[in-house]
N, C-alpha and C positions, 0 to 999 in steps of 0.2 A: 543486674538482670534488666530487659529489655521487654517491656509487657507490649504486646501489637493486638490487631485484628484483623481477622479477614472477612470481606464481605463479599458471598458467594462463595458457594462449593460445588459448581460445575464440573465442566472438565480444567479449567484452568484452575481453581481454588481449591480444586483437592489435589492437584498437582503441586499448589504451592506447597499445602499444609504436609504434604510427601515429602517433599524434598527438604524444608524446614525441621522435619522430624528424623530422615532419616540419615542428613547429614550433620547433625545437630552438634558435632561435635567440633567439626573442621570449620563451621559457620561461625560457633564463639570463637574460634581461634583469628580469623579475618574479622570479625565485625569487632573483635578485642570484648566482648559483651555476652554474654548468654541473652538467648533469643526466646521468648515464651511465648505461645500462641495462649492469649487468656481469651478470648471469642470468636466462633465463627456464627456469621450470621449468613441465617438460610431461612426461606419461610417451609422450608419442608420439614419430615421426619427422618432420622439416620437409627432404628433403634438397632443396638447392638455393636452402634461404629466406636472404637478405640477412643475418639475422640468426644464421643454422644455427653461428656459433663461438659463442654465447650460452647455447643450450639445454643444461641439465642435466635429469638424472632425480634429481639426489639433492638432497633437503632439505637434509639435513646440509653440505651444501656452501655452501648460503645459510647456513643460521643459524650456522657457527662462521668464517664469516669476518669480521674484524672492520673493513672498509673498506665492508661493507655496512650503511646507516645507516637507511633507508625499506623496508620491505616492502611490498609491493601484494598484496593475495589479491582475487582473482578467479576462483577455482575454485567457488565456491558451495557447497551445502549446508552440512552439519555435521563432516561427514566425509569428510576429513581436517584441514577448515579450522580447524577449532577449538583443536585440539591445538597444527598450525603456527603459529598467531596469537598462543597463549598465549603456545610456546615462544620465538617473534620476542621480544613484549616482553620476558619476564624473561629472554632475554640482552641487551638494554639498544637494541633495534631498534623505531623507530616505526612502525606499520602503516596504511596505508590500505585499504581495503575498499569493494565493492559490495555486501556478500553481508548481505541482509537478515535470511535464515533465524538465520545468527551473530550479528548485532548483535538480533535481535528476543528471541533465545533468552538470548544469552551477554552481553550489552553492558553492564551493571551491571559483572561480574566482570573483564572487560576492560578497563574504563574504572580500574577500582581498580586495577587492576595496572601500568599505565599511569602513573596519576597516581603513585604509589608510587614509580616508575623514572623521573616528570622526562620519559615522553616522551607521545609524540601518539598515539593511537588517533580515526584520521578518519572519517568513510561517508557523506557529502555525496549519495554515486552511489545509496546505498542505498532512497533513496525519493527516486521522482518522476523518475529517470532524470537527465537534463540540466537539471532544474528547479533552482532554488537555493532550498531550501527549508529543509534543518538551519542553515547558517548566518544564516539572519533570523531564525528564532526561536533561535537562541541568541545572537546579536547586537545584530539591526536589532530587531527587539521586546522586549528583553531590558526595556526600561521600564516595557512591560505585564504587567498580570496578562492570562494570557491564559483567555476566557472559553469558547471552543469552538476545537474543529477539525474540520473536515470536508470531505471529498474524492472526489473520482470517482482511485482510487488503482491500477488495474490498467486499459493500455489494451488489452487484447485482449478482457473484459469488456466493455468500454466501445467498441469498433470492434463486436462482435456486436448489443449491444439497438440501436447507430445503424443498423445493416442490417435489423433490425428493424423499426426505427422508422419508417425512410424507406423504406424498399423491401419491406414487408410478407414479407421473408424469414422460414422458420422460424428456429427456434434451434439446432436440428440442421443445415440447408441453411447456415447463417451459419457455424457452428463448423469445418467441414465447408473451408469457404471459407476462412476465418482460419488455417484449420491450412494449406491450398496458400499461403496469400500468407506465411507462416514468422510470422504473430504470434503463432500457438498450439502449444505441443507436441503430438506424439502422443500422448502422456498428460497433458491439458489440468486435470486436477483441481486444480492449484495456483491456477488461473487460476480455472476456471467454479464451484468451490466455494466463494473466497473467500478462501483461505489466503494468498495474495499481499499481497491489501487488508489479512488482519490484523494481516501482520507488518507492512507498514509504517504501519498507524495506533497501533497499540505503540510502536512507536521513538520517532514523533512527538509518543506521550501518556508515554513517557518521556522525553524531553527537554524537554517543554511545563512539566511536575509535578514534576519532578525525583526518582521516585521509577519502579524497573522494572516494566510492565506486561508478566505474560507471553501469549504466543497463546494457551493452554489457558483464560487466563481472561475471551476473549473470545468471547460469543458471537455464531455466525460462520455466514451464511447465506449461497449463492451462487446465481447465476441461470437454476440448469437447471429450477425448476420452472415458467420466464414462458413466459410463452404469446401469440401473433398477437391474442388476447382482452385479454389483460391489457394487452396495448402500445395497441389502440385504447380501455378503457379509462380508461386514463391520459389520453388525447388529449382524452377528452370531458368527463374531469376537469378538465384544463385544465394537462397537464402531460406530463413521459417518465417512465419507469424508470430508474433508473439505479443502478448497484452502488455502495454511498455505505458509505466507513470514518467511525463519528464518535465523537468523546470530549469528555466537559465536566465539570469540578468539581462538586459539587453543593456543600452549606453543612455537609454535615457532614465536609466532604474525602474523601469516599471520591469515584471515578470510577464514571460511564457513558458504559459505552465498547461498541460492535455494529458489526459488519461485515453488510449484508443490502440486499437490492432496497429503494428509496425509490421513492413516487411524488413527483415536484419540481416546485415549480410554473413554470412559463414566465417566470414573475419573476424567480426564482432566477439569479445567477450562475453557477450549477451549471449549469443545464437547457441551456447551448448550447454545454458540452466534452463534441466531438463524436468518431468515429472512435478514431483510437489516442492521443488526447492525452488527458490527465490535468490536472485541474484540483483545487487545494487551498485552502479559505477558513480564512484564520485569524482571528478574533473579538479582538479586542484589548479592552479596558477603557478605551485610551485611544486606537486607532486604529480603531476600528471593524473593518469586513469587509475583509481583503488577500487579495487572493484570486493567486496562484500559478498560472498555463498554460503547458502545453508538451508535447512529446516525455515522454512517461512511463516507455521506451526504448528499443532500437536501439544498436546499436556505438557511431557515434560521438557519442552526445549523454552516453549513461554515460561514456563514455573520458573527456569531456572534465572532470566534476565529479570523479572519480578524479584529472586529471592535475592540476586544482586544489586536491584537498587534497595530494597529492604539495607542489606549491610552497609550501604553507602551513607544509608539514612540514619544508622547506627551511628558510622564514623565519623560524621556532620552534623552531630545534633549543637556544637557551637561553632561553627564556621562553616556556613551554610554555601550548597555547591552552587556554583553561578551557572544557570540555564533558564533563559529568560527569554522573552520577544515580545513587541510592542503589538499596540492592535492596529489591524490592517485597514484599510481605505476601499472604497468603491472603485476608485480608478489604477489600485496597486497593480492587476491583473492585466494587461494587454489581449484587447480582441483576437479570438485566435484564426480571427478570418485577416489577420494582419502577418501573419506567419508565411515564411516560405518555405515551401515543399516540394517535394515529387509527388505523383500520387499516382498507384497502379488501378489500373478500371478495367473491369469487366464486364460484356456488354453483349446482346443478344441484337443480331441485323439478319437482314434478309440475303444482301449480298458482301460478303466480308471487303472481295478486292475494291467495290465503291465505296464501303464504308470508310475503308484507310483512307482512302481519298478525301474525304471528308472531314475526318478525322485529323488529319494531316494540314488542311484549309484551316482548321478550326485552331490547333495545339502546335503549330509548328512540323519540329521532328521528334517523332516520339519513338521508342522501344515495341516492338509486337512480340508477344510469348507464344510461347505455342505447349502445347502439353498431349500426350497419348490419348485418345477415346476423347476428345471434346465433339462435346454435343453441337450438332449440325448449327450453324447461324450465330455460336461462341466467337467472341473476339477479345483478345484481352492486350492493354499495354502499359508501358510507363512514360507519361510524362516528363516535362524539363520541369526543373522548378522554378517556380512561381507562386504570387501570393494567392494563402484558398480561397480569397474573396474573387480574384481572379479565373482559378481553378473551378470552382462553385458554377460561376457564371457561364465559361465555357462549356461544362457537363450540360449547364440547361438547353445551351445551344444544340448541341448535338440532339438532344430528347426532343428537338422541334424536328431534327433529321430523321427521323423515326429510327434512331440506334438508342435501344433500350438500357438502361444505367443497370444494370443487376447492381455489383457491388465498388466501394472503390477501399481504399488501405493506404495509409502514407507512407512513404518509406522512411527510413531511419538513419540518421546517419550518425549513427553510434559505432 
């Protein structure tokens, strides 16, 4: 038998402790081991829960007993998790994890202290929810160089521009909506600004590269400035919006790597992960486009990637699974004003037919959209590509023309 702990009993930690229990039968039969939850730690009260002889308040009661072999943290953030995860492995305890903020921030240091002590630091759960996504590319792709990654990587993002999209909702009326139906928190900023998407396109371009990308050093855009305009738009373009994490080697090895609103085209693989699902394309050198669909999360589709690196953790307790990456440098990241793009802009003038003129002096030859019901003095187009530091500059130009920058969006060529 297999003694573990969980720390926290949220929605994901009592999702574990669910599916740990109620498949308890078919779990020994794969992990070869009976699996026993001897603690859950929680600073609350459960009375009357099935499990209410299990619950501690004290760390110290997991970490110095020595029949406890797997840790599980699923309390999230940084804090307290960090600390406890540290201290798990260097007393000789393998951890499993959801918690992306930890593995996005801390995972380099973790993984070395880990490999050091001969155990397992797993996070399968930690991007992409119930998707299986760390283990193919640490595995099933492990043959290829891998050429890109990119993904629709937060589904609560991704349920608001589809309400959008299809139902000409604001983005206020949509969020509004996502926060009643529980896929948004009350303080949604993790979400609607993109910090979700970056940690988990980091982990990804950390495991992909084998070297730590941190969040600070992606630049990180989210989708509170789209607009009912920008969404038709798109449409006339010939495509959606969508909140897209992406990372690619270039030739000098440094990454580019952005988290930000894409226009995609209808072609795309991407353009039809809809609602709250979550969709990931991996670029192989020798497999082409794999592209990854599913539950992005929810209780039990996280529970369930957690309770598989759990068995993993089982079946490796002496030939420990190889997933590693070094720590990453300041200059690992490529400025992403060094990137070439397109980029669609939308823009309020006085006189449209002089504006293009202008516009036209300034940008070459660009794309003009056009859409139903636009507001008198709207102008909107797309760009050739070129670099954004280039692009950047041109926009200011134009703001000297008195054609006003509303919004702009890159386009994707995924």
């Amino acid at each position: 038998m297999v003694e573990i702990a969980v720390m926290g009993y949220g929605v994901v930690g009592s999702g574990v402790v669910e599916v740990l229990t109620n498949h308890a039968e078919n779990i020994s039969k794969r992990a070869k081991e009976q699996i026993n939850i001897k603690y859950i730690l929680d600073l609350r009260e459960f009375p009357g829960s099935p499990f209410e002889t299990k619950f501690t308040k004290s760390f110290d009661a997991i970490l110095n007993d020595p029949d406890v072999k797997i840790v599980v943290e699923v309390m999230g953030g940084l804090n307290p998790s960090y600390d406890y995860v540290k201290r798990c492995l260097e007393a000789g305890k393998s951890v499993v994890t959801s918690n992306k903020e930890l593995v996005a921030a801390k995972g380099a240091e973790l993984l070395k202290i880990a490999q050091k002590n001969n155990l397992n630091f797993l996070f399968e759960a930690s991007v992409g929810g119930g998707i299986p996504i760390i283990r193919p590319i640490s595995q099933c792709l492990a043959a290829n160089d891998v050429v890109e990654i990119a993904g629709i990587l937060n589904g609560t993002t991704n349920f608001i521009l589809t309400k959008m999209i299809r139902e000409q909702m604001t983005f206020e009326d949509t969020l509004a909506l996502a926060q009643k139906l529980g896929y948004a928190e009350r303080n949604p900023a993790a979400d609607v600004e993109g910090f979700d998407a970056c940690r988990k396109i980091c982990i990804l371009a950390s495991l992909a590269y084998g070297r730590h990308v941190y969040p600070e050093q992606v630049h990180t855009e989210g989708i509170t400035k789209i607009t009912l305009a920008d969404v038709e738009y798109a449409a006339a373009w010939g495509g959606v919006v969508k909140l897209i994490g992406q990372v690619r080697m270039m030739e000098d090895e440094k990454l580019q790597i952005i988290v930000c609103p894409m226009f995609i085209s209808r072609d795309s693989q991407l353009a039809n992960v809809d609602d709250v699902f979550n969709g990931i394309m991996v670029r192989g050198d020798s497999t082409g486009d794999v592209v990854f669909y599913g539950r992005g999360a929810g209780k039990l589709p996280t529970a369930s990637a957690v309770v598989a690196d759990v068995i993993d953790c089982v079946k490796h307790f002496k030939a420990r699974k190889y997933l590693y990456w070094e720590e990453g440098s300041e200059d690992y990241v490529e400025d992403y004003l060094l990137n070439n793009v397109a980029m669609y802009v939308r823009a309020k003038v006085e006189d449209d037919v002089q504006a293009m003129k202008e516009i036209q002096k300034v940008f070459g030859k660009v794309t003009r959209l056009f859409r139903k019901n636009a507001e008198c003095g709207e102008i909107a187009f797309v760009t050739g590509v070129m670099q954004e530091k280039e692009l950047a500059e041109k926009l200011t130009q134009l703001e000297t023309l008195e054609i006003q920058i509303q919004n702009t969006i890159r386009i994707g060529d995924l």
